[in-house]
C-alpha positions as CSV (number, residue, x, y, z in Angstrom):
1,X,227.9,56.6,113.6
2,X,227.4,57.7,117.2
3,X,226.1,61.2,115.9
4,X,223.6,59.9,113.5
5,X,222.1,57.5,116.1
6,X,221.4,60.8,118.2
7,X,219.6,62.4,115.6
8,X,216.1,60.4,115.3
9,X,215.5,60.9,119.1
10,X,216.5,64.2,118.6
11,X,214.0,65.4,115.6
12,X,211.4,63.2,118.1
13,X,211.9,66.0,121.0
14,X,208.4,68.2,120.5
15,X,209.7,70.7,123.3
16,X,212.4,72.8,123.9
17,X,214.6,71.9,127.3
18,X,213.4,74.4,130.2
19,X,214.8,77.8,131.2
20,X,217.0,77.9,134.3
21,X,215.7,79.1,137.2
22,X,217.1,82.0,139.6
23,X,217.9,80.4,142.8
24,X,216.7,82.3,145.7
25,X,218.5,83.1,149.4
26,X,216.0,83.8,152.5
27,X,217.5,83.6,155.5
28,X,220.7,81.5,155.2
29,X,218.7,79.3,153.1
30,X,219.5,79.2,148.9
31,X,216.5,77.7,146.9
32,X,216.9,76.1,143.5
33,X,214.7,73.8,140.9
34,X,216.7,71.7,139.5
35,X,214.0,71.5,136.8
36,X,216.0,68.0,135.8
37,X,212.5,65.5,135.5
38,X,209.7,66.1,133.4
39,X,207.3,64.4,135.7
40,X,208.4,66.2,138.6
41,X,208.8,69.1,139.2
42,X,210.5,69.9,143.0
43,X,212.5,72.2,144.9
44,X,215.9,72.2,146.7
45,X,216.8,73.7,150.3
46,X,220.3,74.3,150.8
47,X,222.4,76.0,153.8
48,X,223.9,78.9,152.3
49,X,227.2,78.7,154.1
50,X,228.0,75.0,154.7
51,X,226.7,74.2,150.9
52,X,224.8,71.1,152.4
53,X,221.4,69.8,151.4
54,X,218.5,70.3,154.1
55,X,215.8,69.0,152.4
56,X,213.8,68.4,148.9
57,X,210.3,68.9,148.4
58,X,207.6,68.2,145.6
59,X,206.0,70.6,144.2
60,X,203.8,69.2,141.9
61,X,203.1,66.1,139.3
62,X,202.2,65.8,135.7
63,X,200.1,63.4,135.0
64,X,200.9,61.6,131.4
65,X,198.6,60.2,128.9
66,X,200.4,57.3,127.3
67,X,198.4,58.2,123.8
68,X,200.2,61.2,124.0
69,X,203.9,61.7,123.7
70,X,205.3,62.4,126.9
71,X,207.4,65.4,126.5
72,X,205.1,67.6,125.1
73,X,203.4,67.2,128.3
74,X,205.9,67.8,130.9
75,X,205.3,71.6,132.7
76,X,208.4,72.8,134.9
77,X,209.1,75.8,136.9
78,X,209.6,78.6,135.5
79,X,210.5,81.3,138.4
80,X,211.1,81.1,142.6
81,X,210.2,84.3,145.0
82,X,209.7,85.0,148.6
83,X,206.5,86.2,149.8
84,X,204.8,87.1,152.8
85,X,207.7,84.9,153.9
86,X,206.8,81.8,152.3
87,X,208.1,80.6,148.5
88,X,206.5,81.4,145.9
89,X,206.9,78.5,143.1
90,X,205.8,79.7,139.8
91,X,205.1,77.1,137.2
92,X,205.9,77.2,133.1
93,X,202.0,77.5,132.3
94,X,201.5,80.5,134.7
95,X,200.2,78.6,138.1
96,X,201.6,79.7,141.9
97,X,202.0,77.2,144.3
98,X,203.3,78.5,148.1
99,X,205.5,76.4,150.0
100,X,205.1,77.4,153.8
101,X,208.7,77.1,154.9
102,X,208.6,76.8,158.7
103,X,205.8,73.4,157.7
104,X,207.0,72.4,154.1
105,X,203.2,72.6,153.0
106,X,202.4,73.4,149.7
107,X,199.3,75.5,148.5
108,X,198.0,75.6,145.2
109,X,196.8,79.3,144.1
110,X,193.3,78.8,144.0
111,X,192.3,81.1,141.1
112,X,195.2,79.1,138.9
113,X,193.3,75.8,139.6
114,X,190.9,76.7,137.2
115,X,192.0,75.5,134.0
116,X,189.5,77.5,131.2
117,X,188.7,80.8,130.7
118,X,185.8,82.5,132.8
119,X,185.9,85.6,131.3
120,X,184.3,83.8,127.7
121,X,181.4,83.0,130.3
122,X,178.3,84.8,130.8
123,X,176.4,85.6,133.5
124,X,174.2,82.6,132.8
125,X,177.3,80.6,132.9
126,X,176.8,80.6,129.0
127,X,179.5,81.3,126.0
128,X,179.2,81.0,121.9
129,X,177.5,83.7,119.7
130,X,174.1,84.5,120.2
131,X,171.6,81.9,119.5
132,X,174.0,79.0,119.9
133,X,175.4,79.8,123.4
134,X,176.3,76.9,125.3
135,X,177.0,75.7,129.2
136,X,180.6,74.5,130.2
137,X,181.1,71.4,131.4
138,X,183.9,70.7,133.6
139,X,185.9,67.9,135.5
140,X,188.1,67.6,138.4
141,X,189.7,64.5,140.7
142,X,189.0,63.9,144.4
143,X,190.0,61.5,146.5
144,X,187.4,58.1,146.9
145,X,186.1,59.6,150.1
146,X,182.9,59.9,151.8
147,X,184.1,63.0,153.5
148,X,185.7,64.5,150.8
149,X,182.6,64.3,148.2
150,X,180.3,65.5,151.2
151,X,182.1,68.2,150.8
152,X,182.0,68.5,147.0
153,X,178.4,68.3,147.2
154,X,177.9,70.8,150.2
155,X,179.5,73.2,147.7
156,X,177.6,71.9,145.0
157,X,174.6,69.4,145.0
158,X,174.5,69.0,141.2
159,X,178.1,67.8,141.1
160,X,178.1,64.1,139.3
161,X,180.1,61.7,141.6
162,X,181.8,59.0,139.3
163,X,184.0,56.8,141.2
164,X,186.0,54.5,138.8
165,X,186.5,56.6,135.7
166,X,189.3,58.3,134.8
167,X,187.9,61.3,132.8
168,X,190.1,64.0,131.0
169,X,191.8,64.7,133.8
170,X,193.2,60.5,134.7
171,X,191.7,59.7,138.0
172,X,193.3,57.3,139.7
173,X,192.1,54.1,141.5
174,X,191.7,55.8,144.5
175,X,189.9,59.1,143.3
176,X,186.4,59.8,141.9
177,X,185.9,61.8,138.8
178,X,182.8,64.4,139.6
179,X,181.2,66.5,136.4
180,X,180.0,69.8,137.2
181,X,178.3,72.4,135.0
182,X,178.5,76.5,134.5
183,X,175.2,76.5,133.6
184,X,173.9,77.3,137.2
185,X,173.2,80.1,139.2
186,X,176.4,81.9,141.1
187,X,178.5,79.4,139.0
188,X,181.8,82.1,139.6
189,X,181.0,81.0,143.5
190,X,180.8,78.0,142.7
191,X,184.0,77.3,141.3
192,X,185.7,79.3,143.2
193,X,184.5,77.0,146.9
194,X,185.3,73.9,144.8
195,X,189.1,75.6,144.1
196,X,189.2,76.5,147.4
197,X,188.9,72.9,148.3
198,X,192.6,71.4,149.5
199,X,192.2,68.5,147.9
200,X,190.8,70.0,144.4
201,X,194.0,70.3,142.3
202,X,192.8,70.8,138.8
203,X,189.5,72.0,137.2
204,X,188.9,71.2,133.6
205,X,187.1,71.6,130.7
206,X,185.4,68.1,129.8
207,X,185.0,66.9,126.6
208,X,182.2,64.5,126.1
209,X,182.7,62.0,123.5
């Protein structure tokens, strides 16, 4: 009786349970992901002698839609590595994120911020056959800021500040959703100073409805 209660949940799981991840040693120190929550994804610090904790860290979130189910969505890490003496935290969709281990910061990898692909772009910021090409529209979250969409909009002054929709991407109650286009001039630029921004986490393709 036990057994068959099990098996409904498990026919419902849509994703296979994530690879374990190599710990890592740098300097008396042993790294791990536990890779044990699907909304979470974090790191462990461990003294490699006394076998004690020092310290957990985020790494990053994944945000849910509740229309969706929930597991299909969960992303964990997929490798650790050491460089230029900071940890290097690579995720299962192919993102970096480097935790500075002196500060605990952590630092998205710009280029992986970007969320579609550039290289279906042309240099007009177009894609689609000939005759039918087409601009990209795209989304990201900020926070609710004066500062931080002045700086949006020193990047880019076409960027459409919406404060109070969620989007694609789920802004929260204290972010603003801004629209931007690829149909602009130096829109590789572009993109690239809005990645650059700290508090830019994702960039994605919006989907008007």
């Amino acid at each position: 009786m036990i057994l068959m209660g099990l098996l409904p949940a498990a026919a419902l799981a849509k994703r296979a349970a994530p690879l374990p991840v190599a710990p890592v040693v740098y300097e008396g120190v042993r790294y791990l992901a536990p890779n044990d929550d699907g909304r979470r994804a974090y790191i462990q610090a461990w003294d490699a002698q006394t076998r004690k904790q020092l310290w957990e860290l985020t790494i990053f979130t994944n945000r849910i839609n509740p229309e969706l189910e929930e597991d299909v969505q969960w992303v964990f890490i997929k490798s650790l590595g050491i460089s230029d003496g900071a940890l290097a935290v690579i995720s299962e969709d192919g993102k970096t994120n480097r935790v500075d281990l002196k500060t605990k910061a952590v630092t998205a990898d710009a280029a992986s911020k970007i969320e579609f692909d550039l290289s279906q772009l042309d240099a007009d910021g177009l894609r689609g056959p000939a005759g039918g090409k087409v601009a990209v529209a795209y989304e990201f979250a900020i926070p609710n800021t004066d500062i931080c969409k002045g700086q949006v909009l020193a990047v880019d002054p076409t960027i459409e500040l919406m404060p109070g929709s969620r989007g694609r991407i789920g802004a929260g109650k204290q972010e603003c959703l801004c629209i931007g286009s690829t149909h602009q001039k130096n829109f590789r630029q572009v993109l690239k100073a809005l990645s650059d921004l700290s508090f830019v986490q994702r960039i994605v393709e919006c989907h008007f409805e």
